[in-house]
N, C-alpha and C positions, 0 to 999 in steps of 0.2 A: 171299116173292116166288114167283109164281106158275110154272110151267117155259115155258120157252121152245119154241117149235115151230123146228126146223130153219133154220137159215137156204139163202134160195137161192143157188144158183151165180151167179157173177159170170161177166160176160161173156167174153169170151176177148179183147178188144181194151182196155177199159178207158181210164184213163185217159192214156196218150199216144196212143191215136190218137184221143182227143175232143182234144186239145191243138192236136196236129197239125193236125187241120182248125181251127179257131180261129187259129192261128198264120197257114194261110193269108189265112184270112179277114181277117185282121189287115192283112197285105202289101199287101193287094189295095185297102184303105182307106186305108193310106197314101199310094197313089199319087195315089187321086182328093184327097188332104188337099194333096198336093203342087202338084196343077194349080190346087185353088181358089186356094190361097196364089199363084201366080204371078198368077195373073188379079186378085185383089184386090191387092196390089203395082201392077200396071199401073193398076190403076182410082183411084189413087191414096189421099188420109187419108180421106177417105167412104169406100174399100171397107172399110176394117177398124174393125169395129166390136167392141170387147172387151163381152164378156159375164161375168156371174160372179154368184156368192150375193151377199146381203147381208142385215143381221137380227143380232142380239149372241145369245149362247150363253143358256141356261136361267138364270137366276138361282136360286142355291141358298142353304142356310144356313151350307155349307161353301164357304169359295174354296176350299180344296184338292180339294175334291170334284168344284168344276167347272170344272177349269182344263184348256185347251185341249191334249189331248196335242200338237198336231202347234205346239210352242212357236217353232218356225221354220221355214220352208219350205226351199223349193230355192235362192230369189232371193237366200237372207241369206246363203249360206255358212256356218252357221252350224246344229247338230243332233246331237242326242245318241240313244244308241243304245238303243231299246227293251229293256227290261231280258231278258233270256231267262227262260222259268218252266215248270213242268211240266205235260206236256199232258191231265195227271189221268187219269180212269180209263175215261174214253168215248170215245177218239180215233176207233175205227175210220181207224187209217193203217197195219196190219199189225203194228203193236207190241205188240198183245195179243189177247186171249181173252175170250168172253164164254161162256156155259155149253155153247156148240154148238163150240167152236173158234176159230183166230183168224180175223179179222175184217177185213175191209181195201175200205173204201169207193172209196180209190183205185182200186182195179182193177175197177171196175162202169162200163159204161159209161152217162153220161148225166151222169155225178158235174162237169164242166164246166159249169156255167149260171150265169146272172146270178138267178133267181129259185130262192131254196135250199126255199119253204115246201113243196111238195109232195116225197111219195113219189115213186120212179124206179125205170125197169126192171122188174124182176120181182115188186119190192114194191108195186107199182101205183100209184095218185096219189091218196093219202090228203091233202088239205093240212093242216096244222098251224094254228090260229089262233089269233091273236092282235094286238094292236094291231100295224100297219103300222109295219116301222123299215125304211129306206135306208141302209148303211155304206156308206162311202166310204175308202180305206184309201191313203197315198201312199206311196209306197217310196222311201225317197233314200239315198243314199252317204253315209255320213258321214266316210267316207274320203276321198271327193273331191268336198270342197264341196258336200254334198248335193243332185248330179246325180242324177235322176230314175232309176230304175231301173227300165226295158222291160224285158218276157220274162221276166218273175220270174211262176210260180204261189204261187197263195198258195190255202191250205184253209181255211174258215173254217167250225165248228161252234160249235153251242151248245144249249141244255135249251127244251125249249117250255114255256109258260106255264103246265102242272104240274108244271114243274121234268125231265120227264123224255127221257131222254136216248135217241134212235133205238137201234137195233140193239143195244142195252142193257137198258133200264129195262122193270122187266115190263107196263106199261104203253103201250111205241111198241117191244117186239123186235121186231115184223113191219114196222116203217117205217124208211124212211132218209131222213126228210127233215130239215131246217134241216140240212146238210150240201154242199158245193158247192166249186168250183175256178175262180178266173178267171186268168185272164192278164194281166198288168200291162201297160199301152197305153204312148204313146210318151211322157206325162208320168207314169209310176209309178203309175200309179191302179188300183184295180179295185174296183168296186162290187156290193153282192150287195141283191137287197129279201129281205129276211128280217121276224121279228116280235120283239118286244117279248123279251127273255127272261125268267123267274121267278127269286125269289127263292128257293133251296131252304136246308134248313137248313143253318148253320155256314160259309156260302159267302157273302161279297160278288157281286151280281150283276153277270155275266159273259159274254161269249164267248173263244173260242179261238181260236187261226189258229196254221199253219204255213208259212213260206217256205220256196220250194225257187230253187235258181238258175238252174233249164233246164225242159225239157219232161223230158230222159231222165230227171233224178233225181227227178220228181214220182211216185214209186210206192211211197214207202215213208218213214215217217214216220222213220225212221233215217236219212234223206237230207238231211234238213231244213238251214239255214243259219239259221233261227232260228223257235223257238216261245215263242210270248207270250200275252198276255190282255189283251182291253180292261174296262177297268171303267165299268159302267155311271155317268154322275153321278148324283148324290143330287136332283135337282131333277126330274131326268126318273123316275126309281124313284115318288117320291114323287105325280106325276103319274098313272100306271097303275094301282100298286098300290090296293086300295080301290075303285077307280074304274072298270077295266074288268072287265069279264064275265070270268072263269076263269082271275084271281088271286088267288082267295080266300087261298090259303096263303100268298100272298107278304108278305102283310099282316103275317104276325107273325113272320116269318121276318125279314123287314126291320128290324122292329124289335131284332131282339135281335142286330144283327153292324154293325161299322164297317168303315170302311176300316181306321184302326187294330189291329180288333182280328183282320182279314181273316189265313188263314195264306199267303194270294198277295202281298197288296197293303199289308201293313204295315210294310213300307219305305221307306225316303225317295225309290225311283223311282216310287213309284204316277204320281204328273200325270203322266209320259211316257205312260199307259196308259188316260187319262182324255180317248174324245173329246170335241169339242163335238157337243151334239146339242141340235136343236131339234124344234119343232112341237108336238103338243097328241093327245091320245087320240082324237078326233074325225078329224084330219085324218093325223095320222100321224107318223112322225119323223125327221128325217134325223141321222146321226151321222158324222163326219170324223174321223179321225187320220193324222199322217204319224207313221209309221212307217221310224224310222233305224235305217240295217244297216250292220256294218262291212263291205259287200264287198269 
């Protein structure tokens, strides 16, 4: 591994005061969400028209592989709590050290966006590329009937499509990008466009996320209320790999690891961890999981 150049100073505001504004921002949408609802209520069953996905999950050769994490919604009452797992050795959430010192993405500002592929701040706006993915994450109580759970941050990183890992790997130390913070809306949600990730060795393909329960505790990966990992399906893997441009390595990396034989995911909670994710190399992908917390 090649040395690392310096990394730069983080901002002095970081992340709660990107939160902060966000959070207004937030307020300020509720209300106009408030006034439509009144006025579509008045306009009676024509004003409300429900929208939503529709389309069945990737077919795989594993059902265990492409079974829908988010197994119940909010609506059922009904949801089990994402298993907790460790947040490996790339966090950048203040918990570690990388050759320069430790490291903490939190605390940069710009580290709040919905689009994680580019560099930020000081590290400039390198993009990362690779196939087009959309995560969709939903947060519910499992405590109380899996009621949606607003105002939760959630960090969610992961390896770009040569497996390597920002502010890390000798390969992106000078980049912070596929790294990001949303804010969970008034149904649990918070979505990031992100890219495809790589298969690297001895590792089932993956991302990472952290929840935190406020704005004040979102600055330190020690603050957390839960860290977990979604596991890529095997239908969608199988799709990319081979097939897009600057997966080469994923191709035999893939082949030689299971869910089974995963040190994350070789447990019998993997499906909690398993979103559905559809669409196609060409067009792109979208991935869903709800996501249970015992708040």
């Amino acid at each position: 591994m090649q040395a690392m150049e310096p990394l730069h100073d983080a901002h002095p505001h970081g992340l709660a005061a990107d939160l902060n504004t966000l959070a207004q921002r937030a307020l300020a949408r509720r209300g106009v969400l408030r006034w439509l609802a009144a006025g579509a209520a008045m306009a009676g069953p024509m004003g409300l028209i429900a929208c939503g996905g529709g389309g069945d999950a990737d077919a795989g050769d594993n059902s265990s592989d492409n079974s829908d994490g988010g197994t119940s919604g909010s609506d059922t009452g009904s949801c089990s709590v994402i298993p907790s797992e460790t947040a490996g050795p790339y966090p950048a959430d203040g918990t570690n050290s990388n050759s320069d010192g430790t490291v903490n993405a939190l605390a940069m500002t710009g580290i709040v966006r919905s689009d994680i592929t580019p560099s930020f701040g000081d590290y400039g706006d390198n993009v990362a590329e690779g196939v087009p993915l959309t995560v969709t994450l939903k947060l519910v109580n499992t405590a109380s009937s899996c009621t949606n759970l607003a105002g939760y941050a959630v960090y969610l990183w992961h390896c770009d499509r040569g497996g390597n890992y920002s502010l890390y790997s000798s390969d992106a130390a000078e980049e912070n990008y596929l790294r990001g913070v949303q804010l969970s809306d008034s149904n649990g949600e918070v979505t990031f466009t992100t890219i495809f990730p790589a298969c690297y060795s001895g590792r089932w393909p993956h991302m990472h996320f952290e929840v935190y329960s406020s704005i004040a505790e979102a600055t330190s990966g020690n603050n957390d209320v839960k860290t977990s990992q979604l596991a890529m399906p095997s239908a969608a893997c199988q799709q990319v790999y081979g097939v897009a441009s600057g997966y080469d390595a994923s191709v035999s990396n893939f082949a030689q690891v299971s869910l089974s034989s995963d040190n994350v995911f070789s447990d019998d909670s993997a499906a909690l961890q398993l979103p559905t994710v559809q669409g196609s190399v060409s067009a792109g992908f979208t991935a869903t999981l709800t996501v249970g917390i015992g708040a």
